[in-house]
Every structure is written in structure tokens, then in C-alpha cells.
N, CA, C and O of each residue as an XYZ file, in Angstrom:
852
protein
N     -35.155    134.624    155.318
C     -34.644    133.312    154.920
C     -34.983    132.310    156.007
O     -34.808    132.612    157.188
N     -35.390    131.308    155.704
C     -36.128    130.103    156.757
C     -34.396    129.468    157.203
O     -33.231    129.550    156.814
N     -35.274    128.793    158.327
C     -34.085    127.598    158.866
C     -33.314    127.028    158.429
O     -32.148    126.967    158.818
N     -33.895    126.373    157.340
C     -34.006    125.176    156.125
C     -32.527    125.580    155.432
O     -31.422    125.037    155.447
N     -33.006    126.680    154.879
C     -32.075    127.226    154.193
C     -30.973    127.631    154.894
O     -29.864    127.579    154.362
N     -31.077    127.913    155.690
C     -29.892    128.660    156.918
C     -28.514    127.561    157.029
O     -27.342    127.869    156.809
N     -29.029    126.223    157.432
C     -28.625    124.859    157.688
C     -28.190    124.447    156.393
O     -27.883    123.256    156.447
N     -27.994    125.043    154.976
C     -28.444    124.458    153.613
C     -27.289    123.558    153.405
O     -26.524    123.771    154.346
N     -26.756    122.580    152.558
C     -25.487    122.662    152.029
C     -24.680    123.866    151.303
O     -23.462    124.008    151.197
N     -25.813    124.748    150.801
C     -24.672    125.625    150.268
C     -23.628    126.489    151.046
O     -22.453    126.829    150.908
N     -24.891    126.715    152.139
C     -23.810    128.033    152.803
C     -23.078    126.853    153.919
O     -22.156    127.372    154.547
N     -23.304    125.487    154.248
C     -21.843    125.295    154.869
C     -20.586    124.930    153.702
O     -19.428    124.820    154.104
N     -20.867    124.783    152.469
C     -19.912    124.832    151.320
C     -19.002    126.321    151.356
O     -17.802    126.560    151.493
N     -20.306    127.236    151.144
C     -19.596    129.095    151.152
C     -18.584    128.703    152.244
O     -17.413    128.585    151.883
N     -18.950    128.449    153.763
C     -18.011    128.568    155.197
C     -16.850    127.791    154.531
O     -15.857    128.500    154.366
N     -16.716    126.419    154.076
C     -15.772    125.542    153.918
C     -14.842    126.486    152.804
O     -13.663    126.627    153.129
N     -15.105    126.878    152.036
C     -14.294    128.046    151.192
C     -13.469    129.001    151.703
O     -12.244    129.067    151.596
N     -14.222    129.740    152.267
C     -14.040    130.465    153.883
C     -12.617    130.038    154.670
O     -11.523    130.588    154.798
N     -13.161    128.856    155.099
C     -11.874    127.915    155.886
C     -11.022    128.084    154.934
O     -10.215    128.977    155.191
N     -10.880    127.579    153.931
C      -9.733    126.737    153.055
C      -8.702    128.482    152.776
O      -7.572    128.817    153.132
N      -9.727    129.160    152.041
C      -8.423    130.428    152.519
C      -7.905    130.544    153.545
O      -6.684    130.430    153.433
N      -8.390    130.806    155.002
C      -8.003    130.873    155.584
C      -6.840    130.087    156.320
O      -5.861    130.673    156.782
N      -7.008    128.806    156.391
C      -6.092    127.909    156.057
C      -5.080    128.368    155.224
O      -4.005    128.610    155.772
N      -5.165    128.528    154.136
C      -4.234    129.111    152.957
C      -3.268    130.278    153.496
O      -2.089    130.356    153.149
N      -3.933    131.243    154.442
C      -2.871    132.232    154.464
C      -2.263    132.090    155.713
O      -1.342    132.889    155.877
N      -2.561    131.034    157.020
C      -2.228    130.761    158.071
C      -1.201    129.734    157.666
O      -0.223    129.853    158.404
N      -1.082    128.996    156.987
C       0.011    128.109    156.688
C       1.370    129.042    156.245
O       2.509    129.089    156.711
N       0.745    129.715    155.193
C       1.854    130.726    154.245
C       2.588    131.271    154.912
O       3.786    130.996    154.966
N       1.716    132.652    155.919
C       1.977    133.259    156.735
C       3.211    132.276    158.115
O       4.305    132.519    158.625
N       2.390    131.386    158.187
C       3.714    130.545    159.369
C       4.840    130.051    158.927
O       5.787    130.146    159.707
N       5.051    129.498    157.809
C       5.886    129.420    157.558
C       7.124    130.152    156.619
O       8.256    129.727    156.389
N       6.515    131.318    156.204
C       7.632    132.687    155.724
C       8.116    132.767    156.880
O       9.252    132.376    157.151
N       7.093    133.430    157.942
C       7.152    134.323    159.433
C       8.631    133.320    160.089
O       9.716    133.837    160.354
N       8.435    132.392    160.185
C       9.197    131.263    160.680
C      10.739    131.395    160.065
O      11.678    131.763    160.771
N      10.867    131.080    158.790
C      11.940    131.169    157.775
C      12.723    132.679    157.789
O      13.946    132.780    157.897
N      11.703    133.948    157.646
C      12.342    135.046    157.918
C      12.726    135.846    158.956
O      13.384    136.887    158.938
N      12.035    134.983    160.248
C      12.172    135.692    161.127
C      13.212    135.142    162.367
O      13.651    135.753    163.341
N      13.469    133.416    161.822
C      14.787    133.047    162.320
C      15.905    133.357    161.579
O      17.015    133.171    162.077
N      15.790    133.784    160.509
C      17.237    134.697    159.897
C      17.196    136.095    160.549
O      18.308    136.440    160.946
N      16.492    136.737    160.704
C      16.444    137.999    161.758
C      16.708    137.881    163.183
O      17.406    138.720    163.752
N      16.224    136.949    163.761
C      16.210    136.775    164.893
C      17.642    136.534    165.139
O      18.227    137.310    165.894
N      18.335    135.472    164.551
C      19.874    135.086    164.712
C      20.936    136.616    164.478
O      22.005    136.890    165.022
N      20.165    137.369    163.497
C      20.795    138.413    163.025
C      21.124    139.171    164.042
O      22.309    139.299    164.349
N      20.192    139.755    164.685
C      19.969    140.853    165.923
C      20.670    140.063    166.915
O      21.598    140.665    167.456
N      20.445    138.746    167.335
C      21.055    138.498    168.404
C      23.078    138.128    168.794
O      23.862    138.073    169.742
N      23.025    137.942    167.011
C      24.783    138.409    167.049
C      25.495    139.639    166.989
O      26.700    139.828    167.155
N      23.935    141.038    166.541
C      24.796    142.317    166.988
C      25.992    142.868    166.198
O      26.459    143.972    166.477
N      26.504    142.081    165.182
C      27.208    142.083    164.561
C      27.371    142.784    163.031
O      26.960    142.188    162.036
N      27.702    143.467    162.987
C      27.870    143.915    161.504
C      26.586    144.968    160.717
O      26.089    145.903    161.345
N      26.273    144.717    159.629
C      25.325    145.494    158.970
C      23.513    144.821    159.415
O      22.412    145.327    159.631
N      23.811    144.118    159.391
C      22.918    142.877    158.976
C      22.142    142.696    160.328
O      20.915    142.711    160.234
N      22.660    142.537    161.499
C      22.132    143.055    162.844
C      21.404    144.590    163.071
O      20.422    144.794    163.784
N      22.043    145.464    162.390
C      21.358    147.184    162.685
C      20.340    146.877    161.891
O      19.326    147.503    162.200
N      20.164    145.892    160.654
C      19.186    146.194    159.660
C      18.041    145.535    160.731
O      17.282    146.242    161.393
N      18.057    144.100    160.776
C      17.434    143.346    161.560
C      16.705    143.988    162.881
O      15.492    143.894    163.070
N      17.542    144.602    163.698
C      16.859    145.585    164.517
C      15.958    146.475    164.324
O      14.879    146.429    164.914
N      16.195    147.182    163.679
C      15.533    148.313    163.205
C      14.294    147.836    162.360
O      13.367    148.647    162.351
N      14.135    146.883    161.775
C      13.171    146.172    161.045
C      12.289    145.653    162.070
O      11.166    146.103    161.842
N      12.289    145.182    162.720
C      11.766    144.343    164.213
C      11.264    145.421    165.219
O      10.288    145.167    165.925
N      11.854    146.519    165.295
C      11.307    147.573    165.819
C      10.238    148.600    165.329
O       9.454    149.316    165.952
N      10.456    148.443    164.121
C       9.405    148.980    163.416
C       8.272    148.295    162.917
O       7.193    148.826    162.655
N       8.544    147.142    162.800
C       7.474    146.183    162.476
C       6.138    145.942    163.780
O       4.909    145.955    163.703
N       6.967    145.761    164.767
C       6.865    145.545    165.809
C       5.535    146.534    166.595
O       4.589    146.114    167.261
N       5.872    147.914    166.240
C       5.068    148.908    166.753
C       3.843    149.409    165.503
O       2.986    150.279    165.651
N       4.037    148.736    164.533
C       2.789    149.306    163.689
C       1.561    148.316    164.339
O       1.613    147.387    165.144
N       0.453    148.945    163.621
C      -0.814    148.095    163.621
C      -1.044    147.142    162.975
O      -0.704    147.452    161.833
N      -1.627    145.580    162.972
C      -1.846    144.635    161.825
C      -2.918    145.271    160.775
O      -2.758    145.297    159.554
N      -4.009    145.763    161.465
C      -4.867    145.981    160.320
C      -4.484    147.209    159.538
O      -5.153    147.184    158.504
N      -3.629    148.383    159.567
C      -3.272    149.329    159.334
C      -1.873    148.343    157.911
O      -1.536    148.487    156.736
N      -1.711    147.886    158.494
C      -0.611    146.912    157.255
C      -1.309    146.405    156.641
O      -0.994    146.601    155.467
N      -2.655    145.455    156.767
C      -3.412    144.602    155.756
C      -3.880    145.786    154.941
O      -3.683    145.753    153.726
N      -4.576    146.992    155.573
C      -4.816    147.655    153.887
C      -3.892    148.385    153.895
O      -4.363    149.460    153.523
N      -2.495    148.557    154.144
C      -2.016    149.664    152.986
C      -1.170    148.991    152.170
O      -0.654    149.507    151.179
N      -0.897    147.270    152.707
C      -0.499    146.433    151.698
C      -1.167    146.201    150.183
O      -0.704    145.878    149.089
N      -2.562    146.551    150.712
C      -3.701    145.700    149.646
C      -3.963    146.677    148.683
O      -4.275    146.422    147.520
N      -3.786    148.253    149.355
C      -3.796    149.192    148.031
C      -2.487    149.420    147.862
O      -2.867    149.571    146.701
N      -0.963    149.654    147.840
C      -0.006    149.764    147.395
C       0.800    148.963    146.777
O       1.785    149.244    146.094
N       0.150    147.497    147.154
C       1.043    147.072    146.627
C       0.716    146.006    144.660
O      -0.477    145.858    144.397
N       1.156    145.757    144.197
C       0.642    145.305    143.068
C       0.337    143.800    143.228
O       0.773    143.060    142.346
N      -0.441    143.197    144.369
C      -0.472    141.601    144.578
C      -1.855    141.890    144.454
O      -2.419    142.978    144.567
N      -2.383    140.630    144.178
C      -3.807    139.938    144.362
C      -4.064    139.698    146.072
O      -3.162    139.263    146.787
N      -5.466    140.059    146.612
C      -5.613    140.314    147.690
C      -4.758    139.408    148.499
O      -3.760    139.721    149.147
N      -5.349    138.135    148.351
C      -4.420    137.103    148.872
C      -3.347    137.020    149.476
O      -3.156    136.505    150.578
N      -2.525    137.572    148.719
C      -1.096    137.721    148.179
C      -0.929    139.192    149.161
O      -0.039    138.774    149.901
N      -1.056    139.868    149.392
C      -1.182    141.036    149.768
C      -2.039    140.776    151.768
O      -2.063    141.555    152.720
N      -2.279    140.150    151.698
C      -2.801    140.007    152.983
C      -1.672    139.116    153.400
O      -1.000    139.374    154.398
N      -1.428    137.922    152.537
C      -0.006    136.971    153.598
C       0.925    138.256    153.227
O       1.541    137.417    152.570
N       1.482    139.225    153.054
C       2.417    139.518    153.086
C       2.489    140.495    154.204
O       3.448    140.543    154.975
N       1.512    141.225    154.270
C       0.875    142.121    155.846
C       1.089    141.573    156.583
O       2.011    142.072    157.229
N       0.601    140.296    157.134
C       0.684    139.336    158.033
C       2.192    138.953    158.292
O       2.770    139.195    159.352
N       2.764    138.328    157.206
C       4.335    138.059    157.238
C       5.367    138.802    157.597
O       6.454    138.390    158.002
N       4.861    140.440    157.374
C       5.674    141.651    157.564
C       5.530    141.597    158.997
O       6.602    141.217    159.468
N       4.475    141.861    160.104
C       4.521    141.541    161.201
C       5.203    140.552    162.261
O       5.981    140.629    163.212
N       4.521    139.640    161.606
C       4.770    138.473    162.187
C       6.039    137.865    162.265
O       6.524    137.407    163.299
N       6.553    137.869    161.182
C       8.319    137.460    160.972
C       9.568    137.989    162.240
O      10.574    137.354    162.559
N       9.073    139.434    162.831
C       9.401    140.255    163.368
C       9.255    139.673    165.023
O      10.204    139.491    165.784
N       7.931    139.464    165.306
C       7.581    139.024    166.380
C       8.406    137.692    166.510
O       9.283    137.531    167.359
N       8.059    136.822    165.646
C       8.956    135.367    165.531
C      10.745    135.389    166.287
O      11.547    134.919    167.094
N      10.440    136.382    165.186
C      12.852    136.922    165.328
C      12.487    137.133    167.142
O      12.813    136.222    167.903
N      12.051    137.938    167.490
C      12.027    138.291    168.901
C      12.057    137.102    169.856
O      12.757    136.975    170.862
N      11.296    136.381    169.422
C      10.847    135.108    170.597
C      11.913    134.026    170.152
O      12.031    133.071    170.920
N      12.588    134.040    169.185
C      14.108    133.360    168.585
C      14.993    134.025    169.705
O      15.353    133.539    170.777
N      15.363    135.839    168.925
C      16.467    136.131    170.240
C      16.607    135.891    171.768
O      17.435    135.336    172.491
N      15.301    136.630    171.960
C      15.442    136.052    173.280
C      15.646    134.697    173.648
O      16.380    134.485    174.613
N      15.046    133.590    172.957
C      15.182    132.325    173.680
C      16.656    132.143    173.154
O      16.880    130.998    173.545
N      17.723    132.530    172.553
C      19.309    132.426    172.444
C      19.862    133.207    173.201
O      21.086    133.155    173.323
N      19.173    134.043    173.836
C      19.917    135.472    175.045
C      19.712    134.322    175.834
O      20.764    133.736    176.088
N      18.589    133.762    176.350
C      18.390    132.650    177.529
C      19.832    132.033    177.903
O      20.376    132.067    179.007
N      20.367    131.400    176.581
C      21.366    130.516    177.026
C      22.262    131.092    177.986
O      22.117    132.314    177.972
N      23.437    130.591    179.109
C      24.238    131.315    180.213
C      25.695    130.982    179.096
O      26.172    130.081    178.406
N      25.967    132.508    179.539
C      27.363    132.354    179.015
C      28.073    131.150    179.302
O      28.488    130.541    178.316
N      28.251    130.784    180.157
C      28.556    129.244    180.336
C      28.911    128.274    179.418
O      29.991    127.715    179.228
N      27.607    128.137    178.761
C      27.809    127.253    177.981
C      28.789    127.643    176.442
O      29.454    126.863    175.760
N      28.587    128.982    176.271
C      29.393    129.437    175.108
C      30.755    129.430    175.460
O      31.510    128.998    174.589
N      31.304    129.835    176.615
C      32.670    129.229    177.111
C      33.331    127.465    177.179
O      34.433    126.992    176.902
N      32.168    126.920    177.635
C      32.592    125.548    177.366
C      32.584    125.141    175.975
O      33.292    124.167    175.720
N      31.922    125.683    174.989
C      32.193    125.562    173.496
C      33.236    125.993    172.739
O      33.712    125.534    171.701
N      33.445    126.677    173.216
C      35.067    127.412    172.305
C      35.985    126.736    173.504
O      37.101    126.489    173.047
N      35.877    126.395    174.763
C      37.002    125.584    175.208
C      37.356    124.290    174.485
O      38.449    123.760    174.284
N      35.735    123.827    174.048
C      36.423    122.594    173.347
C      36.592    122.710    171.528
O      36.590    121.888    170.611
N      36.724    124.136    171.628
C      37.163    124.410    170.105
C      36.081    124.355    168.642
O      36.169    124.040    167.455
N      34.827    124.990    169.811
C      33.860    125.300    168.677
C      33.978    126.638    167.838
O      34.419    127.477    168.622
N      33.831    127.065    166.910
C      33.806    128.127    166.593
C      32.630    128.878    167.020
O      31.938    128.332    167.880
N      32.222    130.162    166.535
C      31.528    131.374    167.231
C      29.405    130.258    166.258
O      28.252    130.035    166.628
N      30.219    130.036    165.108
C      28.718    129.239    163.971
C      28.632    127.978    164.384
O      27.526    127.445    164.465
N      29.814    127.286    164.718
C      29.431    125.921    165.091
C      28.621    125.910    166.924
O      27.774    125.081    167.258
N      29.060    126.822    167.682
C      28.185    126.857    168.648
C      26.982    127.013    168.449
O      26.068    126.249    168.761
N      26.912    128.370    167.728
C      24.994    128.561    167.529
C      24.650    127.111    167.186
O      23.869    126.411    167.830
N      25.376    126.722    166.020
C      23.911    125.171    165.750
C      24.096    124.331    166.554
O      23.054    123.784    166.914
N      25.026    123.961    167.029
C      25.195    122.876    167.855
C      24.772    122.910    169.645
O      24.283    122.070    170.400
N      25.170    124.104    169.795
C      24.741    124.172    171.458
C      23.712    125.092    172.398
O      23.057    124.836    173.409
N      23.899    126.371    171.521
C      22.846    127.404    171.642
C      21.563    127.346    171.268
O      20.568    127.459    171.985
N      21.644    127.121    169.824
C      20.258    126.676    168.836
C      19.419    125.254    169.711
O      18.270    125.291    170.152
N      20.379    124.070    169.783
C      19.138    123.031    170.304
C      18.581    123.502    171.647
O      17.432    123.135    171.889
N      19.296    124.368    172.702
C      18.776    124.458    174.076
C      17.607    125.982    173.897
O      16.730    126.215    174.729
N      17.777    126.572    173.063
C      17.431    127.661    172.443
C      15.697    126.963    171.754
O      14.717    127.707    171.712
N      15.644    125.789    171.379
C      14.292    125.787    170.663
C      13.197    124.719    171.762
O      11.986    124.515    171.678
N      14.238    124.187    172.773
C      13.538    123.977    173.741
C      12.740    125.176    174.883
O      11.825    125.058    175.698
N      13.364    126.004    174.574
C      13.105    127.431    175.721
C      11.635    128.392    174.802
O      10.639    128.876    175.339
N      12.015    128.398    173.258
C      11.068    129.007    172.862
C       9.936    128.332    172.045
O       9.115    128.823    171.270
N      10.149    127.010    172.467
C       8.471    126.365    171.578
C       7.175    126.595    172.146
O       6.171    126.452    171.447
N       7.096    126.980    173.493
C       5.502    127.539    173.791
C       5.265    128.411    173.175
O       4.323    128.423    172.382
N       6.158    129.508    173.394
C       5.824    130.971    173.131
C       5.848    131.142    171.257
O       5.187    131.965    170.623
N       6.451    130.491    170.894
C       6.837    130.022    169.100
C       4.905    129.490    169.157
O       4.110    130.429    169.199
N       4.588    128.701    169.156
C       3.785    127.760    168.860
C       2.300    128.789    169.057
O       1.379    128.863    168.244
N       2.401    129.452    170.260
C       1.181    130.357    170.551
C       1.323    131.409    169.521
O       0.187    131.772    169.216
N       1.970    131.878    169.037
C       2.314    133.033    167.799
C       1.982    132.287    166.713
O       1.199    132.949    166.032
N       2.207    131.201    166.209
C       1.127    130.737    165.237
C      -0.049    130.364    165.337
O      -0.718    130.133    164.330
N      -0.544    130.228    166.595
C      -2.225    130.189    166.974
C      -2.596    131.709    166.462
O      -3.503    131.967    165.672
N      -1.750    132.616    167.045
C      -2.070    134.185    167.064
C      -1.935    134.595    165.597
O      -2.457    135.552    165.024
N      -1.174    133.718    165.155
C      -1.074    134.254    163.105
C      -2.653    134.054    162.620
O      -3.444    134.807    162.052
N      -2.748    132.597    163.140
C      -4.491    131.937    162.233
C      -5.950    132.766    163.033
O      -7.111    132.688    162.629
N      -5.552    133.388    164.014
C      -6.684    133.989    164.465
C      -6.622    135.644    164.077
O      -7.537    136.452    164.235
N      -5.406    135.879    163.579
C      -5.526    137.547    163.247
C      -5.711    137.104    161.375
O      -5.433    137.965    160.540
N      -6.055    136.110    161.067
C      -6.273    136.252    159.288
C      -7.739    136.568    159.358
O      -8.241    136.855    158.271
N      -8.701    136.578    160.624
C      -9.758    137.214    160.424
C      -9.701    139.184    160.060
O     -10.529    139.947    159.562
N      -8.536    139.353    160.515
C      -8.616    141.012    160.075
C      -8.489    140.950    158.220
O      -8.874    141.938    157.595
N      -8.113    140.125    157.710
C      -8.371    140.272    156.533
C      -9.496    140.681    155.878
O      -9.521    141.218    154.771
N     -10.810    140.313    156.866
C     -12.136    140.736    156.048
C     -12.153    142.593    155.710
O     -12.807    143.186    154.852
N     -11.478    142.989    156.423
C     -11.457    144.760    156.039
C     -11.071    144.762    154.599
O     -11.271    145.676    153.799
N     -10.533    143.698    154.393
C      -9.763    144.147    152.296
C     -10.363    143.512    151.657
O      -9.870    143.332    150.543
N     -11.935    142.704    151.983
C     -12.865    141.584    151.426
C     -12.042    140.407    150.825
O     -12.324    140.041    149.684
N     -10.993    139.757    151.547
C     -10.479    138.408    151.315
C     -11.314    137.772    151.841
O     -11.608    138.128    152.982
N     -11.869    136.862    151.391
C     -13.022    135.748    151.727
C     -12.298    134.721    152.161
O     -11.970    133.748    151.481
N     -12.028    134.924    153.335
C     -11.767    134.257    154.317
C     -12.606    133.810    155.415
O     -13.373    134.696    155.793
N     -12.676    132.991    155.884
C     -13.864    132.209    157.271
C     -14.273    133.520    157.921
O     -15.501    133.445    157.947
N     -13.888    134.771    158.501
C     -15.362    135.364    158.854
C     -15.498    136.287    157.526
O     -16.712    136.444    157.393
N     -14.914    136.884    156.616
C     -15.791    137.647    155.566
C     -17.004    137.090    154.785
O     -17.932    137.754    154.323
N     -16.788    135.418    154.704
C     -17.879    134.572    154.654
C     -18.777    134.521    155.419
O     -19.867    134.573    154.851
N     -18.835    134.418    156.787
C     -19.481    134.109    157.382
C     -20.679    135.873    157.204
O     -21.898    135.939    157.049
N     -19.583    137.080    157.325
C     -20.072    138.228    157.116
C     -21.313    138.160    156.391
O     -22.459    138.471    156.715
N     -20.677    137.539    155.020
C     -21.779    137.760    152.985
C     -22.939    137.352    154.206
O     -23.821    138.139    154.550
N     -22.771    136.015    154.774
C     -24.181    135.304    154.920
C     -25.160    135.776    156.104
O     -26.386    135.723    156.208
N     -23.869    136.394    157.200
C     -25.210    137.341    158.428
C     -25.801    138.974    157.142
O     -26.420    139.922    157.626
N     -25.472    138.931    155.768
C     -26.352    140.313    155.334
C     -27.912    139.553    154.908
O     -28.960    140.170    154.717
N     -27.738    138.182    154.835
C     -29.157    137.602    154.282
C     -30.054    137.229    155.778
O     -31.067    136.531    155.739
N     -29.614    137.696    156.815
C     -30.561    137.065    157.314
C     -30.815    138.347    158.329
O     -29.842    139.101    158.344
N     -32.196    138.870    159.405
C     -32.495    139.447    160.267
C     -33.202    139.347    161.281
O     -33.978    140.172    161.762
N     -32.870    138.054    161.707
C     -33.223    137.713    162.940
C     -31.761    137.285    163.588
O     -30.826    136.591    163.190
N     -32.052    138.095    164.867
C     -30.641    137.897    165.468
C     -30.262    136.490    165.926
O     -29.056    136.246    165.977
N     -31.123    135.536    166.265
C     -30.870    134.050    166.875
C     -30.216    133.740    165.553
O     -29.224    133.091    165.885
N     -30.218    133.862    163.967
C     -29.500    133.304    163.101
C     -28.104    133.939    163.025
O     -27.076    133.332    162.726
N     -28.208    135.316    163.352
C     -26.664    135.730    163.405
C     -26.056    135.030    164.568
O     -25.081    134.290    164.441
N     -26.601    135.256    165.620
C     -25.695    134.607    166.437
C     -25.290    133.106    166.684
O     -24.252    132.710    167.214
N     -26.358    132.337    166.176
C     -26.020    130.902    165.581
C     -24.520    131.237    164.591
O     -23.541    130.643    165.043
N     -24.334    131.800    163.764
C     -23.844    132.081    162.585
C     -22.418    132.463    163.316
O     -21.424    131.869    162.898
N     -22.288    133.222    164.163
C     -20.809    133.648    164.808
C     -20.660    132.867    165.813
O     -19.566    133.041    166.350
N     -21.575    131.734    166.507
C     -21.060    130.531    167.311
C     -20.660    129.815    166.581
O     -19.578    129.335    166.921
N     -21.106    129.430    165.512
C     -20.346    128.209    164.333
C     -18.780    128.555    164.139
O     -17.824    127.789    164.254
N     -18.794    130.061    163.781
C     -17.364    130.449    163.112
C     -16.219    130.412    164.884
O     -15.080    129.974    165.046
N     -17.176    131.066    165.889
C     -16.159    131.069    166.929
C     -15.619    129.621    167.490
O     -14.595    129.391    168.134
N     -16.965    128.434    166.893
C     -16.203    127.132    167.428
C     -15.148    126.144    166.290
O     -14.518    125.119    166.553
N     -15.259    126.946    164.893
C     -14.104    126.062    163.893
C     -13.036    126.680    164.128
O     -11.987    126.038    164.091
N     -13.010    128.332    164.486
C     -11.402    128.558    164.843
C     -10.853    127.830    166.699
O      -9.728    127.952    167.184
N     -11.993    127.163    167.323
C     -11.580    127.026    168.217
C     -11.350    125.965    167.906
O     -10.263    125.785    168.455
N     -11.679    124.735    167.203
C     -11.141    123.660    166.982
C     -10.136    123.634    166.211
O      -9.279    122.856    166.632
N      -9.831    124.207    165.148
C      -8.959    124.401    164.394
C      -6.961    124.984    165.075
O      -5.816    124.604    164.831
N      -7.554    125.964    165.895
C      -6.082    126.269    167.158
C      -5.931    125.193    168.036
O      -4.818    124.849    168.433
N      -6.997    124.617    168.380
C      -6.971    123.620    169.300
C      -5.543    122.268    168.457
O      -4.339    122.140    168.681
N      -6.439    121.574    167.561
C      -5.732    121.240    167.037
C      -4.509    121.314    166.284
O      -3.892    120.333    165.870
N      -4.149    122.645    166.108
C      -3.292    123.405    165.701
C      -2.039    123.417    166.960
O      -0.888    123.057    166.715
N      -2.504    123.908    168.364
C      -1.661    123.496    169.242
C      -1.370    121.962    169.550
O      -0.323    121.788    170.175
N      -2.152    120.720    169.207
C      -1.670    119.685    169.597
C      -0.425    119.014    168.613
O       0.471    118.188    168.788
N      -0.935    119.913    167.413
C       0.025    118.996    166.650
C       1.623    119.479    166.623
O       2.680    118.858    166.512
N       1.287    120.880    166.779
C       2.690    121.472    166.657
C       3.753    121.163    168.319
O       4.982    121.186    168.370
N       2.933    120.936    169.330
C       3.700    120.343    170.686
C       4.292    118.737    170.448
O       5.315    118.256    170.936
N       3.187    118.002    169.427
C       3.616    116.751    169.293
C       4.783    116.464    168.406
O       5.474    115.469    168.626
N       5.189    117.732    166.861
C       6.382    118.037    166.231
C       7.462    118.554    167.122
O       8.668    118.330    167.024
N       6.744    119.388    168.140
C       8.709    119.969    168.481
C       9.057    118.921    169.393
O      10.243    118.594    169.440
N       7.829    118.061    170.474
C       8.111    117.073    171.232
C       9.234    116.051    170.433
O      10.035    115.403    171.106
N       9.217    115.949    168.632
C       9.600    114.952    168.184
C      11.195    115.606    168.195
O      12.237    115.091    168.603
N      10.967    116.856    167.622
C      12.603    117.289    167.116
C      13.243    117.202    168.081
O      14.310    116.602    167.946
N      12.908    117.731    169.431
C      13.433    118.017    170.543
C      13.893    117.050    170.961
O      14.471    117.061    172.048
């Protein structure tokens, strides 16, 4: 295959396809992971009741499997469309990791401050939101924010279950060509849109928690 063609519109159309899933399951994926894994995270770190042992034990196990070992045994067991079956691999992980970097940044807080809250007659729920939780999302937005860089760069393991995602695309198009200067043109392109893409991905999400915060 010539230059010409290499450069074509089509195959940066194929890549842009590519992206847009990928995109697709890095959004999904962050924001389940986010949603389920600060209900876990709060869970485990109150220790309390059923709902804490479950939370634990979920987080621990999640925790120690493999990602790509979850993307396919999601993709053959379970009854979803690949898609569907890859954010949920991803989400199963990830949610887990999330809860972790939640608890801990609420272990952070010093007893201290939970004493001066029930001195002035907070309850055990009105502390979490009010005094624990805001000093709590200042402590864990780096480490929060780099775990969704780390979500959009592990949706490349999806290509093992052929979700055509930005590199299984990029894959179809290094089988048409055999000269190595085009492959490796071909995996500098893909290594510099996920680098712009996290890049930007970290500015915007420092400039949101900068806002909440």
C-alpha cells in the first residue's frame, strides 16, 4: 500500500471511529467507577454492618484479579454486546480501585475533626457530608483524577475481545501494510492521540475539582 493511501481520508475516518469508542467506554467506565465506587468506598470506611463486609470483600477481590483476564471472561459469559461487556470489566475493576482512593482519603481526616462535629451536634451522616466528605475530596483529587487517565488508557486492552476501539483500529490497518516505517508511523499517531487526549483529560478534570473545591 503506497503513502498516498496510508495518509488517506479513509483510514484517518477508520482511527476517528476508533477514538469515538473509545471515548465511549472511558466516559461510561468513569463515571459508573465513580458512582459505584463512592458508595463502596463510604461503605468500607464506616465498617459498619452488612454492607461494609460486602464492600470489603468486593474491593479485595476485585482488586487482585487481572484487567485483561476480566475483559474476556466478561465478553464470553456474559450475555452483553462487546461494548457493553468491556465497560463492565473495566467498571468491575475500577469502581473498586475508586472506593479505595475514597476510603483512604476519609481515613485521612484526624479524629479531631469528627469530635468537634458531634460537639457541635452533628450526627455520625451529617458529618460525613458536611466535614469529612469536603476535606476528604480535597485530599483525593490527584490520585481520583490519575485513575481516570488510567481507566482511558487500559480501554486499549479491549482489543483482545476485537472491540474496535483506537488501537484494535489502528491494529485492522498495521495488517495492510509491511513496511515497518508505516507501522511505526501508525503506533506514533495512536501513542500521540492518547497522549493528547489524557493530557487534556487531566486539565480539565483539575480545572472541575479546582471549581467544586
Amino acid at each position: 500500500m503506497s503513502s498516498t493511501e496510508f495518509l488517506s481520508a479513509t483510514t484517518a475516518l477508520f482511527l476517528l471511529r476508533g477514538l469515538a469508542t473509545t471515548l465511549l467506554i472511558a466516559v461510561c467506565t468513569i463515571v459508573l467507577s465513580f458512582l459505584i465506587g463512592a458508595i463502596l468506598g463510604v461503605s468500607k470506611f464506616s465498617g459498619k454492618g452488612l454492607a461494609a463486609k460486602i464492600s470489603s470483600i468486593y474491593i479485595d477481590i476485585a482488586r487482585n484479579l487481572p484487567l485483561i483476564l476480566m475483559i474476556i471472561a466478561f465478553r464470553f459469559t456474559l450475555p452483553l454486546p462487546t461494548i457493553a461487556s468491556s465497560i463492565t470489566a473495566l467498571t468491575f475493576l475500577n469502581c473498586a480501585l475508586v472506593a479505595e482512593i475514597i476510603r483512604s482519603g476519609m481515613a485521612s481526616i484526624p479524629k479531631g475533626q469528627w469530635e468537634a462535629a458531634y460537639s457541635q451536634g452533628f450526627s455520625y451522616t451529617g458529618t460525613l457530608i458536611h466535614v469529612v466528605i469536603p476535606q476528604a475530596v480535597k485530599r483525593i483529587r490527584k490520585p481520583l483524577v490519575g485513575q481516570f487517565v488510567t481507566i482511558l488508557k487500559d480501554t486499549s486492552l479491549c482489543a483482545v475481545v476485537a472491540v474496535h476501539e483506537l488501537m484494535y483500529s489502528g491494529q485492522i490497518i498495521m495488517g495492510k501494510y509491511v513496511k515497518s516505517s508505516y507501522i511505526i508511523a501508525l503506533y506514533a499517531l495512536i501513542a500521540v492521540v492518547y497522549f493528547c487526549i489524557n493530557s487534556l483529560l487531566l486539565y480539565v478534570s483539575k480545572k472541575v475539582v479546582k471549581e467544586i473545591v
